[in-house]
N, C-alpha and C positions, 0 to 999 in steps of 0.2 A: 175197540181193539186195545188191547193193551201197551206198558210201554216198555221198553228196555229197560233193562234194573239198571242204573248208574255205578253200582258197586263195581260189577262184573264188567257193563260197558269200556273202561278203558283198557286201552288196548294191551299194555303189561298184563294188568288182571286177567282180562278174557282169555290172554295166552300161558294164564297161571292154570287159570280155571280147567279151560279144556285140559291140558295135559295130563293133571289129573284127575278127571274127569275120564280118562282111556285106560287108568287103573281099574281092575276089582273094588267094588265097595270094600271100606276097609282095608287095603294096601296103602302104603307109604311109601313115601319116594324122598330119599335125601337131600337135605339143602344142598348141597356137593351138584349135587346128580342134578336137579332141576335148573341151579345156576346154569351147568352146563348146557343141559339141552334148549334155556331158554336165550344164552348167551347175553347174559346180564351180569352185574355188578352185584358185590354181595349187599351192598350199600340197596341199591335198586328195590333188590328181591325184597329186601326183611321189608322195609317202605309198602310195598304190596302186599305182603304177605299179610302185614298188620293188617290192614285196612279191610284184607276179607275175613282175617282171626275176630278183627271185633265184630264183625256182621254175622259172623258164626258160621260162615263160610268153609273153614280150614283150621285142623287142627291140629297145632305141631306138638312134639317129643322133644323133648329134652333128654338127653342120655348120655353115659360115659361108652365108649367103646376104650378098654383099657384104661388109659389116663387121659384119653384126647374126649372135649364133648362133641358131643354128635346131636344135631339138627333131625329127623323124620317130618315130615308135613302128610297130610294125609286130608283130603277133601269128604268133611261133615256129611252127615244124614241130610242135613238144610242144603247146604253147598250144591249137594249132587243134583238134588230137586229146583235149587234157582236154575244152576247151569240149563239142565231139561224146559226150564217156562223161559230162559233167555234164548235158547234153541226154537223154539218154539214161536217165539211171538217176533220173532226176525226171519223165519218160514214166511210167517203171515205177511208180514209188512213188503218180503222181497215177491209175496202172491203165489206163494209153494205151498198147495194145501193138504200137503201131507203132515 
């Protein structure tokens, strides 16, 4: 049986992960926007965010909207395929064999 990936396992990340995860491949969701819907601290988020950016997880935007920078994060080719085998092999373990 396989085992939970540790990246995604903690519980901020798993609630980074899935939410985007419920995007279109390829859609973006704003630091702004995420902070909010995850009700985190901005301090928090980036903390997490890094940790899946280095595992190649998620990948953010940098950008100017006018003169203000703007954050986009948007969950990888890799990312969307961990999420699926962490969905997947916690099916298994809770004995859901779908």
């Amino acid at each position: 049986m396989s085992e939970l990936d540790p990246v995604i396992h903690a519980t901020a990340r798993l609630r980074i992960t899935a939410t985007l995860a419920a995007l279109p491949a390829g859609d973006q969701m704003s630091f702004p926007r995420l902070q909010g819907l995850l009700d985190m601290t901005a301090g928090n988020l980036s903390t997490h965010l890094r940790k899946l950016e280095d595992a190649g997880y998620v990948s953010p935007t940098k950008t100017f909207e006018g003169r203000t920078p703007a954050t986009y994060v948007e969950l990888t080719t890799r990312g969307r395929r961990a999420f699926e085998d962490y969905t997947h092999t916690l099916r298994e373990l809770l004995g859901d064999p779908s």
